[in-house]
C-alpha positions, -999 to 999 in steps of 0.1 A, spaced: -637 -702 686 -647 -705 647 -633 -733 630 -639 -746 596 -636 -786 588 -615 -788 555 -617 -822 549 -640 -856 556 -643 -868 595 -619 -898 601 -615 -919 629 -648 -914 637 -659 -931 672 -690 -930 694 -683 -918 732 -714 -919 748 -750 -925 738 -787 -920 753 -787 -911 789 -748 -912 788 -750 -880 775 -747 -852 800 -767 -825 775 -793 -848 761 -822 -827 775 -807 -795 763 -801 -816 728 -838 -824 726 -851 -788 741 -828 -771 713 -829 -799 682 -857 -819 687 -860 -858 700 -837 -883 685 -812 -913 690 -785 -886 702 -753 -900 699 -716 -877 708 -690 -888 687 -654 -880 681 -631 -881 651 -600 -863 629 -601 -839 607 -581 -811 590 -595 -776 606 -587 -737 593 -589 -716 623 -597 -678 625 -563 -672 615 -565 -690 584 -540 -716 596 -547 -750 592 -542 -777 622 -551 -814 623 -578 -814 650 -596 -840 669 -632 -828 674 -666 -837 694 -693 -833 682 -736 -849 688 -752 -864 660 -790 -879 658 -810 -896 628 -833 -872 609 -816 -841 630 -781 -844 616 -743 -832 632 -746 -802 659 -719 -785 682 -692 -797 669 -666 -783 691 -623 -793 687 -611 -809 721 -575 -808 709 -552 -799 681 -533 -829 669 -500 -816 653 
């Protein structure tokens, strides 16, 4: 599904980190070694449709490597 994020990430909490992280060897094959962290948060989201929804999305960040797969888990309103 494409999504774009409107506005900033609120909210913003960490769910797992290192080897809590089911896809960290696919994360380092793909982006590289790093401190992989997956993360959740808020935001305001335009869909394909062009319709706007507050979202909460996942997403894995690492130092140096930056935000990747963000993905929304649920749509908020």
């Amino acid at each position: 599904m494409y999504f774009e994020i409107v506005n900033e990430i609120t909210d913003i909490e960490i769910i797992a980190k290192g080897r809590g992280i089911q896809d960290l060897a696919r994360l380092r094959k793909k982006y590289g070694p790093g401190n992989w962290r997956k993360l959740k948060g808020r935001a305001i989201v335009r869909l394909e449709d062009g319709h706007l929804h507050d979202a909460e999305i996942h997403w894995y960040e690492a130092h140096g490597i930056g935000r990747k797969k963000f993905k929304i888990k649920r749509i908020l309103d």
